[in-house]
C-alpha positions as CSV (number, residue, x, y, z in Angstrom):
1,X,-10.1,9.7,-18.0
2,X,-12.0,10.3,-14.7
3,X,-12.0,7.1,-12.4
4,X,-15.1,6.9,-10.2
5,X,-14.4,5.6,-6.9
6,X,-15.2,1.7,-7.0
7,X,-15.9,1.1,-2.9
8,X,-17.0,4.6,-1.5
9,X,-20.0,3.9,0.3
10,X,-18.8,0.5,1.3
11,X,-15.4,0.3,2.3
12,X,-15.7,3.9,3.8
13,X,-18.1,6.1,3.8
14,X,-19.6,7.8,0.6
15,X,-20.1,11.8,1.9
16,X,-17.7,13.9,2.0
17,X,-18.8,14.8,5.8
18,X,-18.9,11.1,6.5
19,X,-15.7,10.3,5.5
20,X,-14.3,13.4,6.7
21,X,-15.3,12.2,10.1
22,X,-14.7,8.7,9.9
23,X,-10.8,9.6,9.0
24,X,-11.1,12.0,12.0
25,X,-11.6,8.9,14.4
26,X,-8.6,7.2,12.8
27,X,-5.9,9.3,12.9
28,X,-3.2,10.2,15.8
29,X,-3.1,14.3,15.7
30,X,-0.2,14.7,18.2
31,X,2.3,12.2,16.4
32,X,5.7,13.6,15.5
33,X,6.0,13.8,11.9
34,X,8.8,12.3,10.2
35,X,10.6,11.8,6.4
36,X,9.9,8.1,4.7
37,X,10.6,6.3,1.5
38,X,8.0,4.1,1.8
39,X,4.9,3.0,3.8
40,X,3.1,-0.2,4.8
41,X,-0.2,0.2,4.9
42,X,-3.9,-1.8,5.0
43,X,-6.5,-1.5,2.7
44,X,-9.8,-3.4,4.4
45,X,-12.6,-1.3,5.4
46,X,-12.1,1.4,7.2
47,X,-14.1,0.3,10.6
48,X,-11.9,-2.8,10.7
49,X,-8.1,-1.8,9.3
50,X,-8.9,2.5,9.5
51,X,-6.8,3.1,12.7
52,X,-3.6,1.1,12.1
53,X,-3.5,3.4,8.2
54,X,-4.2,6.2,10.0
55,X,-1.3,5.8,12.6
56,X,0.7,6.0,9.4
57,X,-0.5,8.8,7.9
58,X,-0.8,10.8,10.8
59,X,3.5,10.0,11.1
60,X,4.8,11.0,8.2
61,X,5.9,14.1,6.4
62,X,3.7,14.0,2.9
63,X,5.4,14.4,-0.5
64,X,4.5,15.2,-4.3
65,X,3.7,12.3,-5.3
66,X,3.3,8.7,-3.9
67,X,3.5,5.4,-6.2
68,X,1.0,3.1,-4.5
69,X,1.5,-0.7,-5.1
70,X,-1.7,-2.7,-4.3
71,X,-2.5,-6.3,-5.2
72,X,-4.7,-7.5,-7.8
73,X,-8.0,-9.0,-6.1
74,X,-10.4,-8.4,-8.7
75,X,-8.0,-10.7,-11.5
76,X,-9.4,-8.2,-14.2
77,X,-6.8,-6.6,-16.3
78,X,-2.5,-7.6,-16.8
79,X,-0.7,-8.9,-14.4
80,X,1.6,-6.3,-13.2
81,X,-0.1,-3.2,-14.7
82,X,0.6,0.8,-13.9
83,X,-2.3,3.3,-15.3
84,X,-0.3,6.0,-16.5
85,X,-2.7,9.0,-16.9
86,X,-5.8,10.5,-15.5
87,X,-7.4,11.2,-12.5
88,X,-9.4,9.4,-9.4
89,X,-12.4,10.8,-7.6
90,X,-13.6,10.1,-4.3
91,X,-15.7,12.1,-2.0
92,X,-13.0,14.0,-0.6
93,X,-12.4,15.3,-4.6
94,X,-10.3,14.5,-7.5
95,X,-6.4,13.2,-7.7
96,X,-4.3,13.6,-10.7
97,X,-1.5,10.8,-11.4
98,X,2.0,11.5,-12.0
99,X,1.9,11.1,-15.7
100,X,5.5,12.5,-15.5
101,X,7.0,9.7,-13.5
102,X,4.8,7.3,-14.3
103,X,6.7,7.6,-18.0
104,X,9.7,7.8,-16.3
105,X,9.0,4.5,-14.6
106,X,7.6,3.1,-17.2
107,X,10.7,3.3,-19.5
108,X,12.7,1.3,-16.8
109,X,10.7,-1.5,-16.0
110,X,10.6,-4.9,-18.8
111,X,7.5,-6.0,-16.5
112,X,4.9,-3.4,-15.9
113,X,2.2,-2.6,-18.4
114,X,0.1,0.4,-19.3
115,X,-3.4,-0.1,-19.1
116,X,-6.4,0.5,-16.8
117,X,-8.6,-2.4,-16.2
118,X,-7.0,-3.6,-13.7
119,X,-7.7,-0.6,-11.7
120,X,-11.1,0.4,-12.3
121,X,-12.9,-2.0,-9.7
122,X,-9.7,-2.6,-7.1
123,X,-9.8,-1.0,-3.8
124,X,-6.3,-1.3,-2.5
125,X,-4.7,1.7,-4.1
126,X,-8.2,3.9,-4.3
127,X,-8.7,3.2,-0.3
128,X,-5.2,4.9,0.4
129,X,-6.3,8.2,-1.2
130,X,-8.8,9.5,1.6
131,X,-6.3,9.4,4.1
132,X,-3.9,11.4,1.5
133,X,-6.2,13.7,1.0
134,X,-7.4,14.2,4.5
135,X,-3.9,15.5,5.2
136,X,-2.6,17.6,2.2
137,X,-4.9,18.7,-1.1
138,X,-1.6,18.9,-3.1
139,X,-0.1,15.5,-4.3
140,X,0.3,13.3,-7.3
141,X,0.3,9.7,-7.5
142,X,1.1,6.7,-9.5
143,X,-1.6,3.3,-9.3
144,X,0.4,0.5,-9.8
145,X,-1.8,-3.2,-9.6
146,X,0.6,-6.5,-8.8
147,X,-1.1,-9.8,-9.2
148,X,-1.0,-12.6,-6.6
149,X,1.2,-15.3,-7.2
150,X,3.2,-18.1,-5.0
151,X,6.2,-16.4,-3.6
152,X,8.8,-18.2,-5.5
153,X,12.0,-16.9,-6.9
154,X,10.4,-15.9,-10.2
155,X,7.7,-14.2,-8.4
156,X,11.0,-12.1,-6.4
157,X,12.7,-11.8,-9.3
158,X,10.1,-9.6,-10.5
159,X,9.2,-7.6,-7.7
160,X,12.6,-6.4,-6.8
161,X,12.9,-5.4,-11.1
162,X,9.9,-3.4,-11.0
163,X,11.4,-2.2,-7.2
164,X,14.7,-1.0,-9.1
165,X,12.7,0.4,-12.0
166,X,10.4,2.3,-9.7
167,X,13.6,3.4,-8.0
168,X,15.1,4.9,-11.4
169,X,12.3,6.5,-12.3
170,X,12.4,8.7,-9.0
171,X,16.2,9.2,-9.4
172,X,15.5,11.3,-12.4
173,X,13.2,13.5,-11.2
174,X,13.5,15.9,-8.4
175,X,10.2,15.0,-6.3
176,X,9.8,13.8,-3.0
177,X,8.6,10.7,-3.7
178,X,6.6,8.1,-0.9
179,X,6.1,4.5,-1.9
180,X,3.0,2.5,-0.5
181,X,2.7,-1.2,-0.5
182,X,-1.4,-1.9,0.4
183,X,-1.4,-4.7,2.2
184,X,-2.9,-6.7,5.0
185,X,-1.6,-9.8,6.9
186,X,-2.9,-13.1,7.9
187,X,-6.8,-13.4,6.8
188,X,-9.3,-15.4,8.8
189,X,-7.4,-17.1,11.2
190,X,-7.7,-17.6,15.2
191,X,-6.2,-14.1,16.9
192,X,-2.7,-16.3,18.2
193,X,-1.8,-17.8,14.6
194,X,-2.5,-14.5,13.0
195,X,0.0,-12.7,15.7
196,X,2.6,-15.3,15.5
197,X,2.4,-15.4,11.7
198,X,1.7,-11.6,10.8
199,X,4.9,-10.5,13.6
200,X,7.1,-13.4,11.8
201,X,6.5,-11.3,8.4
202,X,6.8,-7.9,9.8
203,X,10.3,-8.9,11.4
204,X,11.3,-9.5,7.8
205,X,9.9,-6.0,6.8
206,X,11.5,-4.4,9.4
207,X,15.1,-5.4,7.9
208,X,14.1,-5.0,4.8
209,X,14.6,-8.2,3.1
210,X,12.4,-9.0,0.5
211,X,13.9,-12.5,-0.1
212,X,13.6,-13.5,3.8
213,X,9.8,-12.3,3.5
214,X,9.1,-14.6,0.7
215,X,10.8,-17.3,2.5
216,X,8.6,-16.7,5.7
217,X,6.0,-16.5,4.0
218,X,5.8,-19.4,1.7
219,X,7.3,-21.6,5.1
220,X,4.1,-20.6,7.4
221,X,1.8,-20.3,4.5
222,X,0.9,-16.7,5.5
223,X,-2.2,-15.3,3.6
224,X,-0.8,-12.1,3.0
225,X,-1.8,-10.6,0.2
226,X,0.0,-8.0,-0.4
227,X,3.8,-9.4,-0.3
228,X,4.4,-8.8,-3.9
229,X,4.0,-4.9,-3.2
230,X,5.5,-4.8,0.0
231,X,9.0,-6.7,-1.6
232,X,8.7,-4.2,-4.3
233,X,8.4,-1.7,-1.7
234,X,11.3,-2.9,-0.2
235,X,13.4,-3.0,-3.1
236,X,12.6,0.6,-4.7
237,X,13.1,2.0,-0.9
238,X,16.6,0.4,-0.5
239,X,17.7,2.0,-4.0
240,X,17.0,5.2,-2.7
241,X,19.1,4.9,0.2
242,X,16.6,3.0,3.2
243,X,18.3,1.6,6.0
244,X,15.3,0.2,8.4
245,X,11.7,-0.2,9.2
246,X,9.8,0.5,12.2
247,X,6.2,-1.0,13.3
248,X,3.7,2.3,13.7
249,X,0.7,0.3,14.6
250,X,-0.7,-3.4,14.7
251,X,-4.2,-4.8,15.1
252,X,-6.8,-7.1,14.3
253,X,-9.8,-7.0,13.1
254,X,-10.9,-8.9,16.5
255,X,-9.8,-5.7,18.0
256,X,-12.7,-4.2,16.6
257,X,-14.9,-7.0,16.4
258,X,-14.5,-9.0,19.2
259,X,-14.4,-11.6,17.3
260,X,-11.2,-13.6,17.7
261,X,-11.8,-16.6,16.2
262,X,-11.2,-15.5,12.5
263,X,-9.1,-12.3,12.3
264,X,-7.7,-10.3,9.8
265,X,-4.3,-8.6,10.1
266,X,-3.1,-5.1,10.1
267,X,0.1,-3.5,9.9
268,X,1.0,-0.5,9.9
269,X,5.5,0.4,8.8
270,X,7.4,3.0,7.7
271,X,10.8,2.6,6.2
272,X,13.6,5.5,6.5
């Protein structure tokens, strides 16, 4: 199966020169590049959120493959679903998944399913690929879809499983392997709640505990949506020997806006 690109021409730009250029404006060509297990990065359009990706991107050493953990928005398809087979378009060309360790992580996990509607119309794994592309033409990856729920101790539960399974799955193959959680912070709130709310979450990211981000975030109410991928994040990362985060780049929208009265967040971590 071929997957069309579901936001190109929305969330960023639908030409190949257009996006080329676009992703040209975002990224940081004189950073010192550096080995990760795992990434945080947003996924909102790319003239709000493109800059603090990019600051990523342009920082890390790239791999074979990356398994890219985005939340559900859309509700369409299961609940924690991995497509395990195919390939993505989007105007920079065509991306083949992993099939290989998508099996591999497959077979490890009691949670995730195999099945593609939950992937067709979501744009927090697809808006991740430009940037990959942009910076090496020769990588795999592995969609996996994680729908929102309250961030209980069930909710955990399951995240750090599918974290270990994604973990084991990596352990028996010899790739380089990046994880991404897509995620951004606080939505629509004044500039100083988003701050205080978004840096009280990252400080939890940055020691890599899943369980204190759930607990920060279900005490302040944070509307982050993508803690579900981020604690799985977390979890695979520290199974494949991660010690600490560090903070590459935050913003708000408002910084691009000028609009602070209703911001969204934007993080940008890598974890070594």
């Amino acid at each position: 199966m071929i997957r069309d690109p579901a936001v190109a021409g929305s969330f960023y730009p639908g030409s190949e020169k257009s996006l080329s250029s676009m992703i040209e404006k975002c990224i940081e060509k004189e950073k010192e590049k550096v080995d990760v297990k795992g990434i945080v990065v947003p996924h909102a359009g790319y003239a709000y959120s493109g800059k603090a990706a990019g600051a990523v991107y342009s920082k890390i050493n790239f791999p074979d493959t990356f398994v890219i953990l985005g939340p559900n928005h859309t509700g369409m398809g299961s609940a924690f679903s991995m497509m395990p087979d195919g390939v993505w378009s989007t105007p920079l060309g065509r991306v083949n998944i992993d099939s290989i360790l998508a099996e591999k992580i497959f077979v490890n996990s009691k949670y995730l399913e195999e099945e593609i509607l939950a992937h067709v119309s979501e744009h927090s794994v697809e808006v991740q690929l430009p940037f990959m592309q942009y910076f090496s033409g020769n990588f795999q990856f592995v969609p996996v879809t994680i729908r929102h729920y309250i961030a209980d101790e069930n909710y955990l539960k399951i995240c750090t499983s599918i974290g270990k399974s994604i973990a084991k799955g990596i352990k028996m193959l010899k790739e380089k392997v990046v994880i991404v959680a897509s995620s951004d912070f606080s939505h629509y709130e004044p500039q100083e709640v988003a701050n205080k709310n978004d840096n009280f979450a990252i400080e939890a990211i940055l020691k890599l505990d899943e369980k204190e981000l759930f607990k920060r975030v279900r005490e302040r109410d944070i509307s982050m949506c993508g803690y579900g991928p981020v604690a799985i994040m977390i979890s695979a990362c520290k199974e494949l020997g991660a010690t600490k985060g560090e903070l590459v780049k935050y913003m708000t929208s408002g910084d691009v806006t000028g609009d602070y009265g209703a911001v969204v967040g934007y993080g940008g971590i890598i974890v070594k």
